[in-house]
C-alpha positions as CSV (number, residue, x, y, z in Angstrom):
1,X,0.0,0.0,0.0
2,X,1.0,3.4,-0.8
3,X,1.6,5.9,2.3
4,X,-1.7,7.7,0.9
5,X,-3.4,4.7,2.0
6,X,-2.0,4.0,5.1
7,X,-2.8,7.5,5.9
8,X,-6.2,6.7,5.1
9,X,-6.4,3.7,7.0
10,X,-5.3,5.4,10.1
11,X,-7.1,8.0,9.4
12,X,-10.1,5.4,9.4
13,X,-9.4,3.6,12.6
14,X,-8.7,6.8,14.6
15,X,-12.6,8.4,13.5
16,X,-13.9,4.2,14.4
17,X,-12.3,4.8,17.5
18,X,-13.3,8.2,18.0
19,X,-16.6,6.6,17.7
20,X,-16.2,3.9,20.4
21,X,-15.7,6.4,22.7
22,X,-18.3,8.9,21.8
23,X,-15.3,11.6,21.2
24,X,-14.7,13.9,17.9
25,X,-12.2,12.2,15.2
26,X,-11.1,16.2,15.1
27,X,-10.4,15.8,18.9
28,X,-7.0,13.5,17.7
29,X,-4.3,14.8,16.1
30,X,-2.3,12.0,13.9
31,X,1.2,12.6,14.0
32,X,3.4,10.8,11.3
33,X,6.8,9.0,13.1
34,X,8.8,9.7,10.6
35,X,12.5,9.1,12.1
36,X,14.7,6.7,10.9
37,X,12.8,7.1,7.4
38,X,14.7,9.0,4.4
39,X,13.0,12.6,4.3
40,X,11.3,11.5,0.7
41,X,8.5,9.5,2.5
42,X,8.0,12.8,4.6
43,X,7.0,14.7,1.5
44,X,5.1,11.2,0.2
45,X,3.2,11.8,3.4
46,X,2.7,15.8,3.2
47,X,1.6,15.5,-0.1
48,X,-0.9,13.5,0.8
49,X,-1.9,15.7,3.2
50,X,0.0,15.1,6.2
51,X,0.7,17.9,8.2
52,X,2.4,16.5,11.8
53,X,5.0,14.6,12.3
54,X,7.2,13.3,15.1
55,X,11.2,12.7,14.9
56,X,13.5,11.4,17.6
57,X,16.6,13.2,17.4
58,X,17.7,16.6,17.0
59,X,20.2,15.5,15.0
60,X,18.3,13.5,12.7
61,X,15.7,16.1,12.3
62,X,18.5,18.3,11.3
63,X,19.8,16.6,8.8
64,X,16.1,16.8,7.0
65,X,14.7,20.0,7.6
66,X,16.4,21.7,4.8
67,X,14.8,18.9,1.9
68,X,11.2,19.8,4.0
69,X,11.9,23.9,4.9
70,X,9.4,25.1,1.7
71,X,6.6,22.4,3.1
72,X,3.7,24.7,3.8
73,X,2.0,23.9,7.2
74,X,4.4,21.1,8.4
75,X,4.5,21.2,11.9
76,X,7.5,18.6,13.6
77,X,7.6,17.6,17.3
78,X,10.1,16.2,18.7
79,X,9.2,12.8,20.5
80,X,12.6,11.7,21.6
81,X,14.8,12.1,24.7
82,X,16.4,15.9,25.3
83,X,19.8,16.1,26.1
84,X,20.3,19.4,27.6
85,X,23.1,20.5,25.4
86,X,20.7,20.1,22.8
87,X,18.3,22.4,24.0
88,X,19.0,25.4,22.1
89,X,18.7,23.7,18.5
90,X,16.0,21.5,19.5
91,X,14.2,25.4,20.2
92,X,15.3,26.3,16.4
93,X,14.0,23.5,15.1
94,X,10.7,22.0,16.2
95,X,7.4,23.5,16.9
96,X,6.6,21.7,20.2
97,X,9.0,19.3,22.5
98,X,6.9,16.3,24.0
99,X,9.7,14.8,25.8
100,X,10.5,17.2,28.7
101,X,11.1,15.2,32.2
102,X,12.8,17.3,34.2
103,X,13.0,21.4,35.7
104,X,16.5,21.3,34.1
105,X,15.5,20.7,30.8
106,X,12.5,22.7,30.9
107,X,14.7,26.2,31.9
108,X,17.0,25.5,29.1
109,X,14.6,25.2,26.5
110,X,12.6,28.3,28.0
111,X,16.1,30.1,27.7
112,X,16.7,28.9,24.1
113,X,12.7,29.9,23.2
114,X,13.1,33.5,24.7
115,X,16.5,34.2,22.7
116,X,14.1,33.4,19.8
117,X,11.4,35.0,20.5
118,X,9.2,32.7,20.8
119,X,6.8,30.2,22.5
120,X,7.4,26.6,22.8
121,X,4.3,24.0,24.1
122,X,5.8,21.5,25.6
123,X,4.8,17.8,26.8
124,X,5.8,16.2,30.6
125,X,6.6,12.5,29.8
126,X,6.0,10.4,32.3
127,X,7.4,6.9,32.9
128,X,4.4,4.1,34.0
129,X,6.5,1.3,32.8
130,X,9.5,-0.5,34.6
131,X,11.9,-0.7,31.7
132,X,15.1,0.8,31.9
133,X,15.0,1.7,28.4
134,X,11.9,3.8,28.5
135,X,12.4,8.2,29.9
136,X,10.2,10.4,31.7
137,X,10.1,11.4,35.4
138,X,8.0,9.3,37.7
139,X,4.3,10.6,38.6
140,X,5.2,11.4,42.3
141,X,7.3,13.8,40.6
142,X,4.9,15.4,38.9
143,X,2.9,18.0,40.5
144,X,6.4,20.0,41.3
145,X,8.0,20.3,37.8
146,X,4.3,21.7,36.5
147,X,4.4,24.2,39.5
148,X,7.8,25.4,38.5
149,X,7.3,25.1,35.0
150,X,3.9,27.3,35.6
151,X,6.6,30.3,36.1
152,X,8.7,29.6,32.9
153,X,7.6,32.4,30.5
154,X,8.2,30.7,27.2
155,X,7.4,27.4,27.4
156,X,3.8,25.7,27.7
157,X,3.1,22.9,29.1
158,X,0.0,21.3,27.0
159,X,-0.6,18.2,27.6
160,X,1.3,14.7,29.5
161,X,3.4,12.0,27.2
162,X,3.9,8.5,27.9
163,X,5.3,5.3,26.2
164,X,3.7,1.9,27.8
165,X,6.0,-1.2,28.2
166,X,6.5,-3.6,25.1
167,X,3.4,-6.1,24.9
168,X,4.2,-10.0,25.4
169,X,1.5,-10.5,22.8
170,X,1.5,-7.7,19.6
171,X,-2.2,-8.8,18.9
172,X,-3.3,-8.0,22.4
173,X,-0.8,-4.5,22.6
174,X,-3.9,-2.5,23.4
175,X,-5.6,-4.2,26.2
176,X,-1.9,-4.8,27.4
177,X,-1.0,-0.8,27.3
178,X,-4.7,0.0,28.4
179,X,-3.4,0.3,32.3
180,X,-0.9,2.9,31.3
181,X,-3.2,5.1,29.6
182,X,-6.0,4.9,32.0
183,X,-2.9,6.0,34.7
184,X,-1.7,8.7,32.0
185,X,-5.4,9.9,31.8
186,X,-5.8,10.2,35.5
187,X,-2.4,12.6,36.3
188,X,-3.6,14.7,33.9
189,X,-7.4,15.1,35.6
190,X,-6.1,15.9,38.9
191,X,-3.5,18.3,37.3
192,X,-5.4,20.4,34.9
193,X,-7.6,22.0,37.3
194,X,-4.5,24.1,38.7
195,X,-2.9,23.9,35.1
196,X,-5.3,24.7,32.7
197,X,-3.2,24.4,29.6
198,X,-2.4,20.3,30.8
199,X,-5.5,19.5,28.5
200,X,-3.5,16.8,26.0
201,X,-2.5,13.3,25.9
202,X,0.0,11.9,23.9
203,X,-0.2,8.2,24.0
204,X,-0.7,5.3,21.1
205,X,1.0,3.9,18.6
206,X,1.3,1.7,15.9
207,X,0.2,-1.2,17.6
208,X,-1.8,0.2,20.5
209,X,-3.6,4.0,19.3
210,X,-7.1,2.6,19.1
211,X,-7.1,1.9,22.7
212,X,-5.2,5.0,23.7
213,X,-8.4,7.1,21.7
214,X,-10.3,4.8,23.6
215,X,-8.9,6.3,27.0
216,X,-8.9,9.8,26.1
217,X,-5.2,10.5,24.0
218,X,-5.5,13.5,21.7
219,X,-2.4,12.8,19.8
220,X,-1.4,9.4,18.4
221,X,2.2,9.0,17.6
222,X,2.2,6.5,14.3
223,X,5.3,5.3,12.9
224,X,5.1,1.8,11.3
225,X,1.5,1.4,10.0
226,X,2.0,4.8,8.3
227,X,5.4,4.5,7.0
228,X,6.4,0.8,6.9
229,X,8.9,-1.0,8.8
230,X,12.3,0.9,9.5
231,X,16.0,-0.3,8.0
232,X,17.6,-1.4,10.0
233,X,14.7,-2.6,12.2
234,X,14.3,-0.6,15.1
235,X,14.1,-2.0,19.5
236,X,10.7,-2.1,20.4
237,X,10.3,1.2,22.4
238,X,11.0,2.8,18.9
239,X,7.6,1.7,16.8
C-alpha cells in the first residue's frame, strides 16, 4: 500500500475509535513518526496531506529539515529524549517538544525559546512502565515540575506523554498498554484543574492507538503502520 493509504487507514481507525468512545475524530491529532525514514516518505506523506509529524533526534531532524523547509504547514515535534546541550537547537527546530522530564531541561529550553522569541508547548513524559529503556520522570514527581514550570515564561506545558512497556503479545498490545493510559489519563485530571493548559495526551502507537483514543489520548504518535517497517529494524520502544 502506498503511504496515501496508510494514511487513510489510520485516518479510518482513529474516526472508528473516536466513535467507540463517543469523542470527535477532530479531537486526535495524527502525527506521522517519521524518524529513521529518508525525508522522501515525509514529502510522500505531506503531499498526501499530512501535516504533523514526530522525529526522535535533533540531529536526525536536522539533517532533513532543509529537503522539507518550503513544506507549507508542516509542523515537527520532537518525540525523543532531550539532552540538555541540545536544547538550544532542539528550540530552532521544532514547533513543540513532547519529551521534557525534568526542571532542568525545561529552563534550558525556555532560555533557548526567549532568545528566539518565541513560545514553545511543551509535553511532561512520564514513565508508567518499569523498563530501563523507557524516559520520563515518575508521577510522584509530577505536580512540582508543573508548578515550576507554571513560572517559565516561554514554554507551555500542553498536555502529558507516555510510552507503555512492550506487549508479550502484539495482537493483544492494546488491552496490554490500556493500564498505562488509564494511569496517564488520570495525572492529567487531577493536574489540569491548577494547570489549565495540561488539557493533552499523547499516547498510542502503531500497535496500541485505538485503545489509547479509547482512553482519552488527543495525539497518536504513528510510525510503522503509516510508513512501513524501519531499515535497519528498530528495538521495540522505537515503533
Amino acid at each position: 500500500m502506498s503511504i496515501a493509504q496508510n494514511l487513510e487507514r489510520v485516518r479510518n481507525e482513529i474516526a472508528d475509535a473516536a466513535a467507540r468512545s463517543h469523542r470527535p475524530a477532530a479531537d486526535i491529532a495524527l502525527m506521522a513518526v517519521s524518524k529513521m525514514h529518508p525525508v522522501d516518505l515525509l514529502l510522500e506523506a505531506h503531499a498526501a496531506g499530512q501535516r504533523l509529524f514526530g522525529e526522535n533526534r535533533v540531529q536526525e531532524w536536522q539533517q532533513k529539515a532543509e529537503a522539507a523547509a518550503a513544506l507549507p504547514g508542516l509542523e515537527m515535534h520532537l518525540i525523543g529524549p532531550l539532552q540538555s546541550n541540545k536544547t538550544t537547537r532542539a528550540a530552532e527546530l521544532f514547533q513543540a517538544v513532547q519529551t521534557v522530564d525534568s526542571l532542568k531541561i525545561a529552563t534550558r529550553l525556555n532560555a533557548a525559546a526567549q532568545a528566539l522569541a518565541k513560545k514553545i508547548p511543551i509535553y511532561i513524559e512520564v514513565k508508567l512502565s518499569h523498563e530501563e529503556s523507557k524516559h520520563g520522570l515518575q508521577p510522584a514527581e509530577l505536580p512540582a515540575l508543573l508548578d515550576a514550570i507554571a513560572h517559565l515564561d516561554s514554554v507551555t506545558a500542553i498536555g502529558l506523554m507516555t510510552v507503555p512497556p512492550w506487549p508479550d503479545d502484539i495482537a493483544n498490545a492494546g488491552n496490554e498498554a490500556r493500564p498505562y493510559f488509564q494511569q496517564l489519563r488520570r495525572l492529567r485530571d487531577e493536574s489540569v484543574a491548577k494547570h489549565p493548559t495540561l488539557t493533552g495526551l499523547s499516547m498510542g502507537m502503531s500497535n496500541d492507538f485505538a485503545a489509547a483514543i479509547e482512553e482519552g489520548s488527543t495525539c497518536v504518535r504513528i510510525g510503522t503502520a503509516i510508513f512501513g517497517r524501519r531499515q535497519p529494524s528498530p528495538p521495540p520502544d522505537d515503533l
